[in-house]
VMD Tcl script that builds the backbone (N, CA, C; Angstrom):
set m [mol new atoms 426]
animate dup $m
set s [atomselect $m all]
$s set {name element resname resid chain x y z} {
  {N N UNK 1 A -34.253 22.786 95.913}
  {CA C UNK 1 A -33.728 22.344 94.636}
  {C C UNK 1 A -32.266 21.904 94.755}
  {N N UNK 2 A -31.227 22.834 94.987}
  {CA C UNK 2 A -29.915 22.495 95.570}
  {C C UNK 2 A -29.666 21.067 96.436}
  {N N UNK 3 A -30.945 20.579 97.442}
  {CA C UNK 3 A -30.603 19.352 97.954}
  {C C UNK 3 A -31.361 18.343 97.081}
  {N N UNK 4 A -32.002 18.514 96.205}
  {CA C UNK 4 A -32.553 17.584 95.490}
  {C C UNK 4 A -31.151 17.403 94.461}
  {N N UNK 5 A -30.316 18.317 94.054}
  {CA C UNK 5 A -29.134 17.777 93.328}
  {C C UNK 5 A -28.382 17.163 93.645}
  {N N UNK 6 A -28.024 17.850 95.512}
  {CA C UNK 6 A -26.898 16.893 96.186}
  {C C UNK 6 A -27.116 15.764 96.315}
  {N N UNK 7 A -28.939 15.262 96.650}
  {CA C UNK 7 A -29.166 13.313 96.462}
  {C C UNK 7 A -28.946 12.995 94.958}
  {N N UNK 8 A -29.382 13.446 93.778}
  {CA C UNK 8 A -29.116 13.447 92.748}
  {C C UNK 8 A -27.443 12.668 92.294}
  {N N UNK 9 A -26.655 13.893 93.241}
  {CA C UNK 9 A -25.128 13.507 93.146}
  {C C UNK 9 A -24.517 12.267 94.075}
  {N N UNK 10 A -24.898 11.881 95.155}
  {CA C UNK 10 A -24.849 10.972 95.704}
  {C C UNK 10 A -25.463 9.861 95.109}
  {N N UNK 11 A -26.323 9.795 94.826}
  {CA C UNK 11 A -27.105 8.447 94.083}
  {C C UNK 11 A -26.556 8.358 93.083}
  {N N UNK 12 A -25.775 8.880 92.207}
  {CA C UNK 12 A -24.988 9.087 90.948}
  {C C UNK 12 A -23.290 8.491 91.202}
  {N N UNK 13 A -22.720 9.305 92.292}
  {CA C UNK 13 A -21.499 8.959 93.024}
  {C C UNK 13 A -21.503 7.331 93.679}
  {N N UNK 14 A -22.876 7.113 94.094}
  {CA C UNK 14 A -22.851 5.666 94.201}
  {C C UNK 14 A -22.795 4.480 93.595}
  {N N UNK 15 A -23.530 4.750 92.342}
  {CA C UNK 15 A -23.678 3.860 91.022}
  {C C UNK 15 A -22.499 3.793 90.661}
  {N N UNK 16 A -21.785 5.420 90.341}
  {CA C UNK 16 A -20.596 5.350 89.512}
  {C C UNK 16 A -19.478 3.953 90.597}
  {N N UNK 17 A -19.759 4.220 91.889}
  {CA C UNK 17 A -18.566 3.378 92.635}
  {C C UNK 17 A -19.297 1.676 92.841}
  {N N UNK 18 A -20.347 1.426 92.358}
  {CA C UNK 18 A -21.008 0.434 92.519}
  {C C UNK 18 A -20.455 -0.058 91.331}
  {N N UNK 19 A -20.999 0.383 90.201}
  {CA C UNK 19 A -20.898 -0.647 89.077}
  {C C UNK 19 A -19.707 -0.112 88.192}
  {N N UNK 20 A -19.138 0.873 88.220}
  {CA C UNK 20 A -18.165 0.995 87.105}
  {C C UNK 20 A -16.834 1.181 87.821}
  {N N UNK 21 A -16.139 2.181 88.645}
  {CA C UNK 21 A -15.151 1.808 89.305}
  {C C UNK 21 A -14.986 1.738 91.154}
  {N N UNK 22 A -14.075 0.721 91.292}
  {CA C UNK 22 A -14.006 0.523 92.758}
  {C C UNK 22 A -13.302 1.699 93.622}
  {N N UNK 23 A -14.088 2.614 93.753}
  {CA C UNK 23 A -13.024 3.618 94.109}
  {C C UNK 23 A -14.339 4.469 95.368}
  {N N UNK 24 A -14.004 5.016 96.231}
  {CA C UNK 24 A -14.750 5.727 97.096}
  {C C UNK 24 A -15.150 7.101 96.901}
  {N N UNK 25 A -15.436 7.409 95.601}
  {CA C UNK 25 A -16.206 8.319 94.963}
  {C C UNK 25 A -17.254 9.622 96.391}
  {N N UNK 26 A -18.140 8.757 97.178}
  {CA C UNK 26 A -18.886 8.985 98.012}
  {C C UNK 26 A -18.424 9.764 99.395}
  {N N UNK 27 A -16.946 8.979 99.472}
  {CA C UNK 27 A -16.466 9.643 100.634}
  {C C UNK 27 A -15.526 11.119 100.710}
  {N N UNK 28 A -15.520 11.021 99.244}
  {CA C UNK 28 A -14.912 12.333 98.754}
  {C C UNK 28 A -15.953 13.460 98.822}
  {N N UNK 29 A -17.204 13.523 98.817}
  {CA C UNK 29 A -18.564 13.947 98.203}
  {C C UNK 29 A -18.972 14.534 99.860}
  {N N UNK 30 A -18.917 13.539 100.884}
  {CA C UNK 30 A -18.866 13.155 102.200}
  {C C UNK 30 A -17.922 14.373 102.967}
  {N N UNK 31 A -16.652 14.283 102.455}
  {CA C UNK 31 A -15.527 14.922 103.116}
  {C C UNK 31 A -16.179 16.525 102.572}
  {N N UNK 32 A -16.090 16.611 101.106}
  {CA C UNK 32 A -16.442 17.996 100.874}
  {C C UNK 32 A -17.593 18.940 101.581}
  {N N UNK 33 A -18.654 18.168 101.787}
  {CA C UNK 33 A -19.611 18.525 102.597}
  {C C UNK 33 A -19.918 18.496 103.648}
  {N N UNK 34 A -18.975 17.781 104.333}
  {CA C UNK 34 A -18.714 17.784 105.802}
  {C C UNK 34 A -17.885 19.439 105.992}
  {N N UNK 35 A -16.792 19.889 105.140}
  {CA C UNK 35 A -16.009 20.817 105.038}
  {C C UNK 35 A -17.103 21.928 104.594}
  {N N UNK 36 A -17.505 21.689 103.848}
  {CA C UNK 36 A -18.132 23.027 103.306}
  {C C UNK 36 A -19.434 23.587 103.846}
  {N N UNK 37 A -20.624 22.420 104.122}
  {CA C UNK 37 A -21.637 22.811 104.291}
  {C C UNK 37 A -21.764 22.968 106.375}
  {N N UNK 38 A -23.059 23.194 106.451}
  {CA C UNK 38 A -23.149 23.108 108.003}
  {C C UNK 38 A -23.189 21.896 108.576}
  {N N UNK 39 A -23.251 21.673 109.715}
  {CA C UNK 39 A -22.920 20.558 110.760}
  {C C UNK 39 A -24.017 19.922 110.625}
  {N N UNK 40 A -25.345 19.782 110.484}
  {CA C UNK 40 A -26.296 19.399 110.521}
  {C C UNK 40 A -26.825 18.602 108.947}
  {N N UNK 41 A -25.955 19.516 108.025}
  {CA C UNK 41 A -26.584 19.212 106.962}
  {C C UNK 41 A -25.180 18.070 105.885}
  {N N UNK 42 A -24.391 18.406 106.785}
  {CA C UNK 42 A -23.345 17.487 106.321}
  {C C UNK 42 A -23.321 16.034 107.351}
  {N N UNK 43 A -23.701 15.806 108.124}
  {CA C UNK 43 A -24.445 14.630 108.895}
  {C C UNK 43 A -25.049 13.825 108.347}
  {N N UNK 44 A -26.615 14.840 107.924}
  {CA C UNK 44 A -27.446 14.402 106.740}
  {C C UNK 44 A -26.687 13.573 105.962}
  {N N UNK 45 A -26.062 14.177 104.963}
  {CA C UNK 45 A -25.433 13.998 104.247}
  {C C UNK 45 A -25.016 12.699 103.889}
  {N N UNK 46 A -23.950 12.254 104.806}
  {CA C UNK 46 A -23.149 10.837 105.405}
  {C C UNK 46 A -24.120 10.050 105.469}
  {N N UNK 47 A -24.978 10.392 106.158}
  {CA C UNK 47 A -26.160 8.695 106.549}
  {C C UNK 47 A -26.519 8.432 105.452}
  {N N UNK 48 A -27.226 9.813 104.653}
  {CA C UNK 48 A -28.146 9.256 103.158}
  {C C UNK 48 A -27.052 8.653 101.979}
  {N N UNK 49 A -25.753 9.274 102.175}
  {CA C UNK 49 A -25.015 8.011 101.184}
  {C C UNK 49 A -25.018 7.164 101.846}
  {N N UNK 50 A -24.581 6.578 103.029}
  {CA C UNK 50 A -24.060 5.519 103.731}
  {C C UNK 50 A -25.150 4.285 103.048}
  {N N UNK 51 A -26.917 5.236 102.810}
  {CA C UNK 51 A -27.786 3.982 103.250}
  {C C UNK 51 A -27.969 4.052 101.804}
  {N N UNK 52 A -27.610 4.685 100.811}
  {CA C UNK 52 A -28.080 5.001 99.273}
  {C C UNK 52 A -26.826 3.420 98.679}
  {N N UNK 53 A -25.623 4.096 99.166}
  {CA C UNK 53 A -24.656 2.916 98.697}
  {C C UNK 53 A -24.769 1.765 99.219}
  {N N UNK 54 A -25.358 1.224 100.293}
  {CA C UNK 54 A -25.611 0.292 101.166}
  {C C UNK 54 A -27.003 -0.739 100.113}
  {N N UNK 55 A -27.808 0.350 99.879}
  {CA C UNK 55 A -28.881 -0.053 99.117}
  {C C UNK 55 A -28.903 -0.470 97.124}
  {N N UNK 56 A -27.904 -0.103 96.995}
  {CA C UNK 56 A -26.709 -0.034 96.014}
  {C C UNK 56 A -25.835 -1.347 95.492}
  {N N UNK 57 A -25.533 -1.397 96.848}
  {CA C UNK 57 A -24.019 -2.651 96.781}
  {C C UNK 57 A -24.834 -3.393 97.242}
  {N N UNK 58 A -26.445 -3.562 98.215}
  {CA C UNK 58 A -26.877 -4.955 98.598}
  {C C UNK 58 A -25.971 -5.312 99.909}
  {N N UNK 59 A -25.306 -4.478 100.322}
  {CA C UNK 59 A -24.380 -5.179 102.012}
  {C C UNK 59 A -25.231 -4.578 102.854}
  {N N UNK 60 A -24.764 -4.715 104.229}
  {CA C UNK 60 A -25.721 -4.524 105.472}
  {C C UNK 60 A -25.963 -2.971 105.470}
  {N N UNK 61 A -27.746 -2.979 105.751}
  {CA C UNK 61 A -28.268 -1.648 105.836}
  {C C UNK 61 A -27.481 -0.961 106.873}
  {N N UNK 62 A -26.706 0.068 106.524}
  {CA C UNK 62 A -26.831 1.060 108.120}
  {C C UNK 62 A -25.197 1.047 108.274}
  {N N UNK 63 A -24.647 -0.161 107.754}
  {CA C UNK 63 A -22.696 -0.187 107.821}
  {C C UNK 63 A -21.725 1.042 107.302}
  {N N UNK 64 A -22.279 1.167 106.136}
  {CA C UNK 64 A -21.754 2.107 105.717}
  {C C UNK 64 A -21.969 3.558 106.032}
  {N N UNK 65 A -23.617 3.683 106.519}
  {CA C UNK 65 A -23.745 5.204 107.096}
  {C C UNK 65 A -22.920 5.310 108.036}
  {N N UNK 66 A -22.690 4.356 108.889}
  {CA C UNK 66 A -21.401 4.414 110.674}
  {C C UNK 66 A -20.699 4.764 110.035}
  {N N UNK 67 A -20.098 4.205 108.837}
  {CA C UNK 67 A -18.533 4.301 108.354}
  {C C UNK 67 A -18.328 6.122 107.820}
  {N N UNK 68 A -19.764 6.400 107.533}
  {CA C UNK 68 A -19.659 7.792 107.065}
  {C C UNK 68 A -19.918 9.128 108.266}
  {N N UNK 69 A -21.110 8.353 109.008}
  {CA C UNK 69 A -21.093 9.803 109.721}
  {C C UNK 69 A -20.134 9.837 111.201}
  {N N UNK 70 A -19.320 8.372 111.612}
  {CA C UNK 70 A -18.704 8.309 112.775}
  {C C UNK 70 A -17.325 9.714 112.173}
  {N N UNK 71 A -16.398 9.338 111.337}
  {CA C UNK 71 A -15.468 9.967 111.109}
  {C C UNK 71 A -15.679 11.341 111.040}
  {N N UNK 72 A -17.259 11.757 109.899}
  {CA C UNK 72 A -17.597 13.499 109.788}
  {C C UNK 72 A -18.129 13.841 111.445}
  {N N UNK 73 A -18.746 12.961 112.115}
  {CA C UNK 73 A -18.858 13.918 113.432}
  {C C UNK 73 A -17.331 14.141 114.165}
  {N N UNK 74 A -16.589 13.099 114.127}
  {CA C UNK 74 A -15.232 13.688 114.663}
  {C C UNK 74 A -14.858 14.687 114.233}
  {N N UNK 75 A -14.429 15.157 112.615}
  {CA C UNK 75 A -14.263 16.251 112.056}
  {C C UNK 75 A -15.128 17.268 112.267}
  {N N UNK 76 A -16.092 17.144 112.630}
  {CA C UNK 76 A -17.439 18.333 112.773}
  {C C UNK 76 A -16.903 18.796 114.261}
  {N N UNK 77 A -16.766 17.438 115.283}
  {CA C UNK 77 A -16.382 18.006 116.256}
  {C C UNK 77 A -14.529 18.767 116.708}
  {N N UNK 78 A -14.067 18.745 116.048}
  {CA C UNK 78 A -12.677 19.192 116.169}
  {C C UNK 78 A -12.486 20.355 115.307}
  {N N UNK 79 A -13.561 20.661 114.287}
  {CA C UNK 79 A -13.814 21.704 113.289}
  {C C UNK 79 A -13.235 22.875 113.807}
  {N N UNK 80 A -13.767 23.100 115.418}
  {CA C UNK 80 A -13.908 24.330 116.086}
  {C C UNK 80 A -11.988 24.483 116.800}
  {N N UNK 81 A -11.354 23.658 117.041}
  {CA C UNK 81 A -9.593 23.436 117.009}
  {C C UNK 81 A -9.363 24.010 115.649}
  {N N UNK 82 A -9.568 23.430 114.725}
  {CA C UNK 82 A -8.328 23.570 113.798}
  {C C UNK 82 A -8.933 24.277 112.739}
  {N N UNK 83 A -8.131 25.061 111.980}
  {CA C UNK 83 A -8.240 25.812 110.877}
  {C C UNK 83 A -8.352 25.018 109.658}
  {N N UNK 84 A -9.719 25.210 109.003}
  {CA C UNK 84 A -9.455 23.990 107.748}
  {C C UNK 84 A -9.012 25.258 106.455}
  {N N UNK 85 A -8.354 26.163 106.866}
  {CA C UNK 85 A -7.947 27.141 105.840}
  {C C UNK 85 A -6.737 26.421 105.649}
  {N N UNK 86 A -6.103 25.650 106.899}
  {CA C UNK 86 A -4.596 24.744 106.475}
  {C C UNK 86 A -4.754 23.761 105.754}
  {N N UNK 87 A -4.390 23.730 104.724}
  {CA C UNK 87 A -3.781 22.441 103.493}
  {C C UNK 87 A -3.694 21.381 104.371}
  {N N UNK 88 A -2.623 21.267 104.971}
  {CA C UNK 88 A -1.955 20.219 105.540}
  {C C UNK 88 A -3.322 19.869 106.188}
  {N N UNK 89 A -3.860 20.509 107.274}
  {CA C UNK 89 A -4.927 19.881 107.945}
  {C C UNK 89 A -6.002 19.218 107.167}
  {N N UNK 90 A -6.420 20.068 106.703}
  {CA C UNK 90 A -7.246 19.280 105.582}
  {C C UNK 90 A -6.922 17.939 105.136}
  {N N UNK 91 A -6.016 18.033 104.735}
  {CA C UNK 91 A -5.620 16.088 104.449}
  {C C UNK 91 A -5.139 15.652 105.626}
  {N N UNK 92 A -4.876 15.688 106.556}
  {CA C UNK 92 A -4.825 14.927 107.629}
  {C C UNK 92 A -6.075 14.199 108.007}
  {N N UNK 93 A -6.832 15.027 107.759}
  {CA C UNK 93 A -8.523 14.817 108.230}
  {C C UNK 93 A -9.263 13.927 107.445}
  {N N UNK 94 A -8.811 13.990 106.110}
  {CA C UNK 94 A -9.130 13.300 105.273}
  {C C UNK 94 A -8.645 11.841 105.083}
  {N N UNK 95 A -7.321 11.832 105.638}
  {CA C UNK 95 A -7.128 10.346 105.520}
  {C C UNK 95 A -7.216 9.596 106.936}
  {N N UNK 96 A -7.835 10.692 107.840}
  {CA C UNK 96 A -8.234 10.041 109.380}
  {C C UNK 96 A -9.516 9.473 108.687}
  {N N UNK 97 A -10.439 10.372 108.000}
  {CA C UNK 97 A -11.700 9.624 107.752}
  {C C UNK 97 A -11.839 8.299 107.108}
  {N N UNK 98 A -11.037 8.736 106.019}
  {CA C UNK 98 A -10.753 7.294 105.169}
  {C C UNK 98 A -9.845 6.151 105.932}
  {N N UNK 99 A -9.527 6.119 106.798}
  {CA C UNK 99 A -9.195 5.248 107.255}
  {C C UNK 99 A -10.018 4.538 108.307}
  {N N UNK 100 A -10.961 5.762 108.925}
  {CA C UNK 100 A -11.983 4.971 109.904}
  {C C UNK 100 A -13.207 4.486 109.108}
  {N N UNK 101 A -13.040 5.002 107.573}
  {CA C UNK 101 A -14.603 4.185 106.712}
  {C C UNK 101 A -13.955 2.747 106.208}
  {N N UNK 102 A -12.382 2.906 106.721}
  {CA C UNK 102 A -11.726 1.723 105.861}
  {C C UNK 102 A -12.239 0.034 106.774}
  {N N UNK 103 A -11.858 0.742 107.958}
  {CA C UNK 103 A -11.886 -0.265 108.950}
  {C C UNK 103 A -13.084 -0.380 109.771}
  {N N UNK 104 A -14.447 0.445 109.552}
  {CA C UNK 104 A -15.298 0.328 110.052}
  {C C UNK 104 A -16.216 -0.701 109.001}
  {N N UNK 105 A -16.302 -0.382 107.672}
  {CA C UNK 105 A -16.521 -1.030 106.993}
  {C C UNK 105 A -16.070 -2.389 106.686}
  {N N UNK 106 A -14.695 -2.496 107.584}
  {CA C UNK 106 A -14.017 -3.719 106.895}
  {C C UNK 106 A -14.013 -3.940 105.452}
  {N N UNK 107 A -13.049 -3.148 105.013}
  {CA C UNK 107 A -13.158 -2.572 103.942}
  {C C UNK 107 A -11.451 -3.005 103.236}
  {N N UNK 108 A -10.308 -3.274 102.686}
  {CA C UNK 108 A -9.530 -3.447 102.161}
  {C C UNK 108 A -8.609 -1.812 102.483}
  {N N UNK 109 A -7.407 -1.758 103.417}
  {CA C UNK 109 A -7.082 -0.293 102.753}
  {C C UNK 109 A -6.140 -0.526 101.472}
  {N N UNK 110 A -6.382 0.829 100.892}
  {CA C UNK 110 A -5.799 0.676 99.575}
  {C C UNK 110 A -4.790 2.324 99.634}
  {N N UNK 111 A -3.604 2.227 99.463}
  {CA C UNK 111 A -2.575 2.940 99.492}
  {C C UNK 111 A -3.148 3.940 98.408}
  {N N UNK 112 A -3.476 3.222 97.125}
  {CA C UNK 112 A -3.431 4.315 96.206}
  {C C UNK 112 A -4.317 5.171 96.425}
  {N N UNK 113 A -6.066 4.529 96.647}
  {CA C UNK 113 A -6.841 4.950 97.035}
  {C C UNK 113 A -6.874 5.830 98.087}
  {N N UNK 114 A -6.634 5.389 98.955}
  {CA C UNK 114 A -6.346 6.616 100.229}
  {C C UNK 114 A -5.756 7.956 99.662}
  {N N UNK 115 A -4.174 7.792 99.325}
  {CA C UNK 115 A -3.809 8.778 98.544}
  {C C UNK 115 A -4.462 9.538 97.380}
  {N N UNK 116 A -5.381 9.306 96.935}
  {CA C UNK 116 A -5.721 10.294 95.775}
  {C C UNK 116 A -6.666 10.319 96.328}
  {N N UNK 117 A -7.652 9.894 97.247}
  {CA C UNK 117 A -8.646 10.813 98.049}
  {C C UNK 117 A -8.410 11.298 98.950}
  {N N UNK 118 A -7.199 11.722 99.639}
  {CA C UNK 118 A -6.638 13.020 100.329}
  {C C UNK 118 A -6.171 14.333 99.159}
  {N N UNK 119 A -5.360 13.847 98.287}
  {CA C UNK 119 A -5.345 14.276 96.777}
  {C C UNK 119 A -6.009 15.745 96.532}
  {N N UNK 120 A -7.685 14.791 96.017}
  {CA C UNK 120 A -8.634 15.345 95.631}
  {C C UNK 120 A -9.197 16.248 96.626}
  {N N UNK 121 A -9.375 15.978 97.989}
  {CA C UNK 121 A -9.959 16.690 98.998}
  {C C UNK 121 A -9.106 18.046 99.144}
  {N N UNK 122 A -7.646 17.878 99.186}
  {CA C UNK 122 A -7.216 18.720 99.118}
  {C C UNK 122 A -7.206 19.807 98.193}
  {N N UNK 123 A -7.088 19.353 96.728}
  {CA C UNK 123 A -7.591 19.977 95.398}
  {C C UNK 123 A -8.854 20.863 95.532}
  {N N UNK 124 A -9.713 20.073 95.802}
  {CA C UNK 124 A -11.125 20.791 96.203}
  {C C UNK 124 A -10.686 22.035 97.059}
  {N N UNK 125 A -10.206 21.886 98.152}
  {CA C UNK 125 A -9.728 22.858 99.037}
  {C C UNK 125 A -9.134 24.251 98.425}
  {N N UNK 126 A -8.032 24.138 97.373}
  {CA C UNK 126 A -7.415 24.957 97.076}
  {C C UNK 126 A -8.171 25.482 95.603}
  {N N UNK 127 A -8.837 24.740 94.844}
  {CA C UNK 127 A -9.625 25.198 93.776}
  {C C UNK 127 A -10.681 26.063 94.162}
  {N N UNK 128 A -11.768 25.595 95.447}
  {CA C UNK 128 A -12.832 26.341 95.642}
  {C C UNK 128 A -12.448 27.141 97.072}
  {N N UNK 129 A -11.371 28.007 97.217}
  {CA C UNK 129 A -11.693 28.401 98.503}
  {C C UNK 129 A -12.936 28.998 99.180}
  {N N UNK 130 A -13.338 29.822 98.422}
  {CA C UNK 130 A -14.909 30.631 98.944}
  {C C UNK 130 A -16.049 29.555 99.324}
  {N N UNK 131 A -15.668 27.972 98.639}
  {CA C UNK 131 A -16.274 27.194 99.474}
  {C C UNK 131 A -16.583 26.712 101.167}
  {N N UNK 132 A -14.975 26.977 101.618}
  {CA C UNK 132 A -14.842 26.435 102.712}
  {C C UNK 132 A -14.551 28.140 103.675}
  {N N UNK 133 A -15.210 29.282 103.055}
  {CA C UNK 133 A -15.264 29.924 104.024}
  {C C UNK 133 A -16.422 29.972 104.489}
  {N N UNK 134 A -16.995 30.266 105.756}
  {CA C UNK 134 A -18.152 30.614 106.730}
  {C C UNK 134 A -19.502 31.599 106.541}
  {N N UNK 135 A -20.120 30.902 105.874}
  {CA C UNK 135 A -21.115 32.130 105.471}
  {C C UNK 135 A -21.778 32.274 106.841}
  {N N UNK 136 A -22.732 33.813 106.564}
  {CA C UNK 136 A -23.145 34.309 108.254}
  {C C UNK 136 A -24.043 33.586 108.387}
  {N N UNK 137 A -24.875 32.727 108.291}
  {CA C UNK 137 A -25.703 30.910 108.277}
  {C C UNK 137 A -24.735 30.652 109.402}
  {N N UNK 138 A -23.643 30.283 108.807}
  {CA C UNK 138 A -22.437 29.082 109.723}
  {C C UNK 138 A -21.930 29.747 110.864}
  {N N UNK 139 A -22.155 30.913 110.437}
  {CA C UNK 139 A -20.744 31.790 111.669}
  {C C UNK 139 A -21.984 32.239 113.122}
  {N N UNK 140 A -22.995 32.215 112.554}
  {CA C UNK 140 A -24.710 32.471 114.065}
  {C C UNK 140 A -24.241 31.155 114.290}
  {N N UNK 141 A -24.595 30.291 113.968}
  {CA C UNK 141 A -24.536 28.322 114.023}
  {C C UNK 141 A -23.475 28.722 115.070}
  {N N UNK 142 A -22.150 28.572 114.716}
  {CA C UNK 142 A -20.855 28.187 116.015}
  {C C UNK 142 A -21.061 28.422 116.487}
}
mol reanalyze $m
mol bondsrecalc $m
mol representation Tube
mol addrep $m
């Protein structure tokens, strides 16, 4: 039920950035669940927006999943370095991603944009901490 909401929210996060504002709604959605959930299921994750918004906007099948799951496997893979309990890291990571969905996509970067989706990621961070701690699921997984 829980992943029938998260496509729910993605297919929702896509529309909203399809037809009403130009803003990367998805990669915020992307980042959180790359952070929060497991490695496997935040992967998931990335491709099925990549190909939901892809299918969405009408541009090339499959562009946008690269643009989503190249950056979360870097973060997935460096997960195990760095503490995402740090603020600072956390948005570092976040605007590494957004910058490799910027230019993988060939995509426009946008200053503001970038900035308020490091912003928000970070927000998320400090609003939900018990999100981004390790349940014993994640902590067998490492």
């Amino acid at each position: 039920m829980k992943y029938f909401l998260l496509f729910l929210t993605i297919v929702l996060a896509a529309f909203l950035q399809a037809v009403v504002v130009n803003f990367n709604f998805l990669l915020i959605l992307v980042l959180f669940c790359a952070v929060a959930l497991l490695p496997a299921i935040a992967l998931a994750v990335a491709f099925i927006s990549g190909v939901v918004l892809d299918l969405i906007l009408g541009g090339t099948l499959g562009l946008s999943s690269l643009g989503f799951v190249l950056p979360i496997f870097l973060l997935l893979l460096y997960r195990q370095r760095f503490s995402f309990q740090n603020h600072f890291i956390v948005g570092i990571f976040a605007a590494i991603a957004y910058l490799a969905f910027a230019l993988l996509t060939h995509r426009v970067l946008n200053l503001f944009e970038g900035t308020v989706l490091v912003i928000l990621v970070v927000l998320f961070r400090v609003i939900w901490p018990s999100v981004f701690r390790p349940t014993q699921e994640q902590r067998i997984v490492r």
